[in-house]
N, C-alpha and C positions, 0 to 999 in steps of 0.2 A: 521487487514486486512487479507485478505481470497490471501496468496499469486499463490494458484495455477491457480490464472486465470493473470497471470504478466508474458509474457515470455522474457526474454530480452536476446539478440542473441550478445553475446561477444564484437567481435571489433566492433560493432552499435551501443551500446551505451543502459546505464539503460532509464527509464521512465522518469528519471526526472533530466537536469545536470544545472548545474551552482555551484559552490561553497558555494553561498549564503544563498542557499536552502537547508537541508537535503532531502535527498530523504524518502518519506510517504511509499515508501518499497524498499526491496532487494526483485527485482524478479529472478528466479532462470534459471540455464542456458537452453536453449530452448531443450526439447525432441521429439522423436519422435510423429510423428500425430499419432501412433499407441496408445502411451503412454499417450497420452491425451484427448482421442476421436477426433473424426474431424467429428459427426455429430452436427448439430446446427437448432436450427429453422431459427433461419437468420443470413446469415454471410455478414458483410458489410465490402464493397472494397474500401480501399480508407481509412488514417488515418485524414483526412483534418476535421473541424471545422464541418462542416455538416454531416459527416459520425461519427465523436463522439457525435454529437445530435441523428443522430438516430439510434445507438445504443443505445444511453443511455435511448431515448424514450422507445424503444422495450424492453428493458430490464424493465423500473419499471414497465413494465403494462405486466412481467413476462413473456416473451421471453428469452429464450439459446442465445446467441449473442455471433458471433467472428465478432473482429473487424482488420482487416489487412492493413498493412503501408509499403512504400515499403524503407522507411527511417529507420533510427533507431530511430524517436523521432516521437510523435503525433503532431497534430495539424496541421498540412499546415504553409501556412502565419500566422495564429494568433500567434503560437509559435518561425515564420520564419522573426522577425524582423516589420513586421506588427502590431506596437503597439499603432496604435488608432481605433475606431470604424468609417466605415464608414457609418454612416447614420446621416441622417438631422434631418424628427422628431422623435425620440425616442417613444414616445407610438407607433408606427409602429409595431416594431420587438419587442416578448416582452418573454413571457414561457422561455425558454431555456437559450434563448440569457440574457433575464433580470437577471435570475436567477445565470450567469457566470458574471456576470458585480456585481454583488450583493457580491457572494463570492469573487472577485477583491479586492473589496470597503472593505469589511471587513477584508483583510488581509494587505492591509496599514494599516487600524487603528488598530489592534490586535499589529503588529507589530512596529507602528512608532507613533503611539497616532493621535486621531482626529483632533487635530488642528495644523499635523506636516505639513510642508510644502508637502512631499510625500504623501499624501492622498488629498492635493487640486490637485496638478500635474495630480492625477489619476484619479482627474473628476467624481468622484461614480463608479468608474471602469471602464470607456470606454475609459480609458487609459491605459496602463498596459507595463513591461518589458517582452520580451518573455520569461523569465524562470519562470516566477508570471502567465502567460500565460498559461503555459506548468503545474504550480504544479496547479493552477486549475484544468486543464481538468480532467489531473487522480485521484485529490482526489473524483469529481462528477464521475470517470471511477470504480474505485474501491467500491464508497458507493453502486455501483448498482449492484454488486456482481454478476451476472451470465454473465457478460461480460468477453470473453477471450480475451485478446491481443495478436496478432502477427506482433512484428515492424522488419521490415529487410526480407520483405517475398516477390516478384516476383510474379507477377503476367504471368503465363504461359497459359493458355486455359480456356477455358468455358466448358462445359461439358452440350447436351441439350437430351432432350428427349421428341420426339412429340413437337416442339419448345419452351418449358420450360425449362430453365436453372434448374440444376440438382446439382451440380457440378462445384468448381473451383478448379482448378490445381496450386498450386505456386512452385517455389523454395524458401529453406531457404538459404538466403545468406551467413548465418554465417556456414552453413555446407554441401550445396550445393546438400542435397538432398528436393527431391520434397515430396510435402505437397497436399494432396487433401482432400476440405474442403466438407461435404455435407451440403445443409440446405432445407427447403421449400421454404424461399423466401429470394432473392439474391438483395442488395441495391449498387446501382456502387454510390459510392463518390469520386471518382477520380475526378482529375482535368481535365484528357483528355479524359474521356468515355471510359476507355481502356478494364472492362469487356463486356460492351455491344458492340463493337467492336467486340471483340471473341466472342462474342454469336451471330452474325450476323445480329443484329438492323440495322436499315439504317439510315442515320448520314448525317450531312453538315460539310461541311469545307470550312470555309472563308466567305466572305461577299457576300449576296444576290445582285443582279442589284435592282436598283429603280422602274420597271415596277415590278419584282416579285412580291411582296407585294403592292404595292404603298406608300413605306415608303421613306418619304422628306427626310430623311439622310444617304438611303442607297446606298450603291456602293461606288465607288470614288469620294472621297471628297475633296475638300480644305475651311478649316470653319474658320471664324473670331470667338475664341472662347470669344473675347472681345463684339463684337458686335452682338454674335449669326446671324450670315450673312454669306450666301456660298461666295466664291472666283471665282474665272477666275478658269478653268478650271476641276473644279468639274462636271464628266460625267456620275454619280452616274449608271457606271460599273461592274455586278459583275467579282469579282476574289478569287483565293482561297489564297489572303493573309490575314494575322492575326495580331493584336496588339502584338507592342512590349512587349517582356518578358521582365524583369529584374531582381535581387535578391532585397530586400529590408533590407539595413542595420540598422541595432544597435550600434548609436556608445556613444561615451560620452566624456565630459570637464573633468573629475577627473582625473588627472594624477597618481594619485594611483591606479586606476583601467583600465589605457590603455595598451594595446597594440601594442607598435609602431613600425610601418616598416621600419627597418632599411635598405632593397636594396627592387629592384623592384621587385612585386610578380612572380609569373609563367607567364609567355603569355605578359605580356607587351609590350605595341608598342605605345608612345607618337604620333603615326601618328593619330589611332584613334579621337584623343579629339583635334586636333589642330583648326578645325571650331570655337571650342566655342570662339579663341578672337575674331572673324567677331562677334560672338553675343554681347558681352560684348562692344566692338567699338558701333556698330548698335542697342542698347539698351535693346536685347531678354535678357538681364538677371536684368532688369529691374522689380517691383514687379509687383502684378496684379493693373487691372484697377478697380476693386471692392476687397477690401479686404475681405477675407470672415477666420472667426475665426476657426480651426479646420481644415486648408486645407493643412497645409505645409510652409504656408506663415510668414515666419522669417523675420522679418522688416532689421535688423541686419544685413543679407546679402544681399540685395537689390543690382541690381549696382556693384557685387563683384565676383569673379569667385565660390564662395562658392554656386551661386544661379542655376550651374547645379544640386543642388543635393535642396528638400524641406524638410526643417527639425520642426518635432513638438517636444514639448519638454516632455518628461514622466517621471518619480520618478526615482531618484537617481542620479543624474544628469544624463540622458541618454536622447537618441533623435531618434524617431522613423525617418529614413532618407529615402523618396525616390528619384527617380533621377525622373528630373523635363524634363517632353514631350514637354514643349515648345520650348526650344532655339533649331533653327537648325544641332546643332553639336551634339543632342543627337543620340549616333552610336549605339543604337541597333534596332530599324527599321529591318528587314528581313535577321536579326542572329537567328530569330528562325527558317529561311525555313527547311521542312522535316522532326522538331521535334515528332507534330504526329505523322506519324509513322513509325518511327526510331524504330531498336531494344533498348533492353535497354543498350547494348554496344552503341551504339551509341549516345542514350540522354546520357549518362554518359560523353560525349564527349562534348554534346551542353551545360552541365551544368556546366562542367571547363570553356569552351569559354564565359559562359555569368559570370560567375564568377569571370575570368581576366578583361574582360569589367568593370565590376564594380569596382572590388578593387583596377586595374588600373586608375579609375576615381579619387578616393582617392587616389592615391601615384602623379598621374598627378599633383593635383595643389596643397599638399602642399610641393613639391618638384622640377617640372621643374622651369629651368630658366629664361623663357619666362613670365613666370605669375608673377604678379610683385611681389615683395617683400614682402609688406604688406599685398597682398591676401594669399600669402602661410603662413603668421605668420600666420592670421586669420584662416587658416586651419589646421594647426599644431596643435590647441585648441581640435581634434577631432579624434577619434581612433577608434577600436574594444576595446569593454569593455572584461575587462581579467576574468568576472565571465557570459557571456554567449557565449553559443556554445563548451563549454570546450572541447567537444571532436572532435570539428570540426576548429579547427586553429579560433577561436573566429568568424567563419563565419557562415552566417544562414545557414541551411542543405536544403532547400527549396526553388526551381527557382521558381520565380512570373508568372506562366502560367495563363494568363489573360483569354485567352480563346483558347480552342481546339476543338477537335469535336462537334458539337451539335448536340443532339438528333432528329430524324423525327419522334414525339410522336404521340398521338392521337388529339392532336393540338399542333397548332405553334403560340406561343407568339412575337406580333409584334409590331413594334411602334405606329401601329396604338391603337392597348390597354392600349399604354400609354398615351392615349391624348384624352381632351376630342373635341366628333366629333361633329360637327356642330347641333346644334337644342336639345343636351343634354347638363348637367351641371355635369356630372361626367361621368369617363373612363368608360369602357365596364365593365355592372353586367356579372360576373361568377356563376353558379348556384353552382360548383363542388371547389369554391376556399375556399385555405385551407391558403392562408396567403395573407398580403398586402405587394406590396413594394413601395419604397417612392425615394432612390436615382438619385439624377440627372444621365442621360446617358450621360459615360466617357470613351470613346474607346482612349487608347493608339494609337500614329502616326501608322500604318504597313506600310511605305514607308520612304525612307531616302531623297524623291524628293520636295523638298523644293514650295509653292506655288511662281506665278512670282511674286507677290510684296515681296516675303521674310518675310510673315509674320507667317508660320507656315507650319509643314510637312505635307505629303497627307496621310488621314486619322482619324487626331485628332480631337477629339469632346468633349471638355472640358466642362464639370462641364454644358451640357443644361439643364435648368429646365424642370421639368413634375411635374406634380398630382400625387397625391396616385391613386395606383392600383392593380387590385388584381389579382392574381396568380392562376389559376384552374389546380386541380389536374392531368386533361387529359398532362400539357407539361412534366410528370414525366413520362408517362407509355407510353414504346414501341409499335407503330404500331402495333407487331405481336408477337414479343418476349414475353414468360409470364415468373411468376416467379421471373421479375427484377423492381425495379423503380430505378429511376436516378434524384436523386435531386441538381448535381452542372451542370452536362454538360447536360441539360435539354433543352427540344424543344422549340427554342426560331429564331428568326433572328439574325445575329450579332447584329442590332442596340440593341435591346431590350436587349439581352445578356449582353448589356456593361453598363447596371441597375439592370439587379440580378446577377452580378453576385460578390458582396460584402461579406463579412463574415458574420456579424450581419442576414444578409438575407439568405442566404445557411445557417445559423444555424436553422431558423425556418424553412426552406426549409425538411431538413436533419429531422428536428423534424416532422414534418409531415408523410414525407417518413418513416421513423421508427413505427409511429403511425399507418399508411394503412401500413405495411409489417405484424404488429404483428392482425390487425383487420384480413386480408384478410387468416394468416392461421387459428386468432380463429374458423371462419363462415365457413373454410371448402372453400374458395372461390377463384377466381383470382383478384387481386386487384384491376383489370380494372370492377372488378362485386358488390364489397362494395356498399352498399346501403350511397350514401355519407353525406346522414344528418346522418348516426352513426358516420362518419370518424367527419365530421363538429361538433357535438356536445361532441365527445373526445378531438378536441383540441381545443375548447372552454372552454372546464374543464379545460383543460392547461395550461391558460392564453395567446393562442393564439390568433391575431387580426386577421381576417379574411373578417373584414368588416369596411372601415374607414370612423369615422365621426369626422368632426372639433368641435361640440359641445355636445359633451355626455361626460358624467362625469363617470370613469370605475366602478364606486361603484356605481350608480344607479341601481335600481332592476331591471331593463327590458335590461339590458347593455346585457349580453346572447341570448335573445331574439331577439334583436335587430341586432346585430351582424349576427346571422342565417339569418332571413328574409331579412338583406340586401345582399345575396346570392341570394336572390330569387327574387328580383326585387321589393320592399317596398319601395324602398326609390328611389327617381330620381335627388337626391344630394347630396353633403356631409352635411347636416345640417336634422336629425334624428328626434327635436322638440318633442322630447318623453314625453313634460311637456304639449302639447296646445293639444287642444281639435282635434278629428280624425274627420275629413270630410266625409259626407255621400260620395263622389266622392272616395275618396282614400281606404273607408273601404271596398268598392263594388271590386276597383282592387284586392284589398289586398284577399277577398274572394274567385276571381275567381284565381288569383294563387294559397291559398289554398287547393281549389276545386281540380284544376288541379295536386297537388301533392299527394293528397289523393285517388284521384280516383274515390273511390265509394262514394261518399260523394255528397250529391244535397245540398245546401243552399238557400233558400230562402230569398231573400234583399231584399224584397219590404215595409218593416218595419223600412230600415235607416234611412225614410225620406229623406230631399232635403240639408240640410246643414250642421250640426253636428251630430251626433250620443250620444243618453240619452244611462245613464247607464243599462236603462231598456230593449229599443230596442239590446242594442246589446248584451244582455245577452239573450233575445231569441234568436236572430239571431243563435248564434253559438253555442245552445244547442245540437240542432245534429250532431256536431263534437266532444263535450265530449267524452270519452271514460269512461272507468268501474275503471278508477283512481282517488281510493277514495281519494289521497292525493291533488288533486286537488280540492280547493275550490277557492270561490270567493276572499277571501281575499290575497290569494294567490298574486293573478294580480293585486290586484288594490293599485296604492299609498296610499290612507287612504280612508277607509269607510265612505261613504258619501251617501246622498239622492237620489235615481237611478233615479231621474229626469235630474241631472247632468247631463252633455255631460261624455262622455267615452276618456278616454288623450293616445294619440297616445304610449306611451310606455305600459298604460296597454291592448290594443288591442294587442299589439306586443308579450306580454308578455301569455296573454290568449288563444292567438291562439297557440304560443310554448308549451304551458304547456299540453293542448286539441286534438292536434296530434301527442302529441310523437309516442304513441304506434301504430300510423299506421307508422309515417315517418320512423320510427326505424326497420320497420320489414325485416329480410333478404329473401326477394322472391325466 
């Protein structure tokens, strides 16, 4: 391994801790920016899951990439205790994300054999310990070699020129001089938007009113998240509060491997958590009304004061633990006010206090006197595991900032795009989307004001279903600001926000963004000026989804093709039928968006006929969009060579027209 791109900054800690693990390098102590260069083609801000997709993107497709973290360890949440994948259906999120879930899966089984218990635990990797977590990212950090790392680094100013970010300013914590990075294009992967912030982008904070958008969940809420039904006093107001932050723990049943708390942490005040017996009396710690596999939902503590906290269970005996937003007594509710933008004295402050909250949650009940007896045995089963976070008192290094600023990009992602609108059978076609996303919208309570029936706090919105949807590239790029894209605190509404904003999806998000950073300096261009069927047809090569359909098989020939056009308006549902024959009705739309992307381009249709489309008619049809690409033949397109009396089967239309306009669609004007 090429260790001069590893910089590890002393009391923060190497690349990679747990005792478990051997560390894949000794990176060397941090030197000056003098000492190492500090120009880059792109320097991306922010160590979190999406900000190491797209560096790593940039980087294979041969981008200079520094990567900065203001931690001393990578990864955000995925490495912060966060050890399941949130997403529902998996072919969704697939390139980057599948490919880190791939090497997961392979390192249970290298390590514990395929048919050991720790490799079902792990699900094919969408389960994982955060320090399995963590030696992922950097072994895929390091095999891409021109990526530099800087963990423990301060994020201090923006630096623009003629509104181009130019320039970012840090401190190095570990020696407390400042670091100025140059690149050509600047990627914010922060959790809170904190470069484009100092670059002067213009941003939201908190929740939209319900007239804004005319989004049914936004403002002030009170939601039955059982019955998907508003409450009494739901004014759908806006305000500039936020979802609860939390940390999310790692803990574990081995008594060989805990950590156990012998007096109460820092900050402890048993006043905190005293609500939760009205829950436990009153039933709020009761399971859910639909069990649903993969949420948190431990049958085991049902009914038991263990059920403030949701526990899934992951390899080695260890247990991805959140604390669960539904019982009234969860107290961290508007403990984050002012974290935005707080110096970073001061979040260093909010990040003890949500810290205490937490790990006082755990010393509460398997220790006060008040919880009965058998609930604190029951909890006494469960610790800090003594081989993660080694160099953080066995706690995750990384506060769960659910949501901060959001971007006011070139569009704003709304609930309305997650839904499909009356008189259509799928969400809103993006011309410019570069990913799908799939997860139910899950905004954390941001109020401690319990609804009048006492059925849940103001603001939660648990686990509502939506449709697959898709993402265009316009919510990454700044109104005005050039030079930057922002793929976690991206331009979206709260509601909508509280669906992308999952790891598995900020990983492709991130991958994306890395992919338009490194096109937009090839072309010489602004990113907001990529011609975007070249960006679309990069990460199509990818194995990115950008197009979702319930019935296409991903190894089908026209699967590419398909994918693209359904950006472009081909398809008017999720069902693609790439195998039945193409309707003279649909191949006439399908032409005239062609028409329409091409430009110079006239088609004549008066040869489809009235009902299907022969293989003959519509190989005239679209002779005059061939281009001078010899590689293009018929066989090309079509499933099997057949009698061109034939009708023409909707995948090879799909697939014919892709192959026949590359070389205009592709061209940078």
């Amino acid at each position: 391994m090429d260790r001069r791109h590893f910089i590890k900054l002393g009391a923060f800690g190497s690349l990679i801790s747990g005792s478990a693990l051997p560390a894949l390098s000794t990176p060397q102590a941090a030197p000056d920016a003098s000492q190492t260069g500090n120009a880059f083609d792109i320097v991306v801000v922010g160590g979190t899951p999406a900000g190491i997709m797209a560096a790593i993107a940039a980087a294979r497709l041969g981008s200079t990439v520094a990567l900065t973290e203001y931690h001393g360890h990578l990864g955000g949440m995925s490495t912060s205790g966060l050890g399941k994948s949130d997403i529902e259906k998996k072919e969704t999120v697939s390139a980057l994300f599948r490919e880190f879930t791939e090497r997961v899966y392979r390192y249970y089984v290298d390590k514990y054999g395929k048919d050991s218990p720790n490799v079902t635990l792990c699900r094919k990797g969408y389960y994982y310990e955060p320090s399995v977590a963590e030696r992922v990212f950097n072994q895929m950090i390091q095999e891409a070699r021109t990526i530099t790392v800087l963990v423990g680094h301060q994020l201090e100013k923006a630096v623009l020129k003629a509104n181009t970010v130019t320039a970012a300013v840090f401190t190095n914590r570990a020696t407390a001089k400042p670091v100025t990075l140059r690149a050509r294009m600047f990627v914010d992967a922060t959790y809170e938007g904190d470069l484009y912030a100092r670059a002067g982008a213009a941003f939201r904070i908190g929740r939209e009113a319900k007239s804004e958008f005319n989004e049914e969940h936004a403002g002030e809420i009170f939601f039955d998240y059982n019955e998907n039904t508003f409450l009494a006093g739901s004014t759908g107001k806006g305000d500039k509060k936020l979802p609860a932050y939390t940390y999310r723990l790692c803990l574990t049943d081995d008594p060989a491997n805990s950590y156990v708390m012998k007096q109460p942490p820092a900050g402890y005040n048993r006043n905190h958590y005293l609500k939760y017996f009205s829950d436990l009396a009153e039933g709020r710690l009761a399971g859910p009304k639909v069990f649903r596999e993969g949420h948190g939902y431990y049958k085991a503590h049902f009914n038991t004061m263990l059920r403030v906290f949701s526990f899934a269970e992951i390899p080695n005996r260890k247990y991805d633990v959140n604390i669960n937003p539904r019982p009234l007594g969860f107290p961290f509710p508007e403990e984050n006010a002012g974290y935005v933008e707080a110096s970073w004295k001061d979040r260093e402050k909010l990040f003890q206090h949500h810290r205490a909250l937490a790990i006082g949650l755990l010393y509460f009940i398997q220790n006060d006197e008040d919880v009965s007896a058998e609930h604190r045995e029951m909890a006494r089963k469960y610790h800090l595991p003594l081989d993660e976070f080694t160099d953080n008192e066995h706690f995750p290094w990384q506060l769960y900032v659910r949501e901060a600023r959001r971007l006011k990009g070139l569009y704003t992602l709304t609930e309305n795009d997650l839904t499909i609108q009356k008189g259509t059978q799928r969400t809103p076609v993006f011309t410019d989307s570069v990913i799908t996303g799939e997860y139910p919208v899950d905004s954390f309570p941001t109020s401690k004001t319990p609804s009048a029936d006492k059925k849940v706090l103001e603001g939660y919105i648990g686990i509502l279903p939506i449709p697959t949807y898709q993402i265009p590239l316009r919510v990454l790029i700044p109104e005005k600001i050039q030079g930057l894209i922002v793929p976690v605190a991206a331009s979206t509404s709260h509601v909508a926000y509280s669906t992308l904003r999952m790891e598995p999806l900020w990983m492709g998000i991130g991958q994306a963004a890395g992919t338009a950073a490194h096109l937009a300096i090839k072309h010489r261009t602004e990113v907001r000026n990529i011609p975007v069927s070249i960006l679309q047809k990069n990460l199509i090569q990818q194995k990115q989804l950008i197009t979702y359909f319930d019935d296409i098989d991903t190894n089908d020939k026209a699967f590419e093709a398909a994918q693209f056009w359904g950006t472009k308006g081909f398809f008017t549902s999720y069902k693609a039928c790439l195998h039945e024959p193409l309707s003279a009705a649909d191949f006439k739309n399908w032409l005239n968006i062609v028409a329409t992307l091409v430009k110079n381009k006239s088609v004549d249709t008066s040869a489809a006929g009235q009902e299907t489309v022969s293989l003959a008619a519509f190989q005239k049809i679209i002779a005059p969009l061939k281009t001078d690409n010899k590689a293009v033949s018929i066989p090309a397109w079509m499933y099997q060579d057949r009698d061109s009396s034939q009708p023409v089967l909707r995948g090879e239309a799909c697939l014919a027209l892709y192959l026949y306009t590359q070389d205009m669609l592709m061209k940078v004007r």
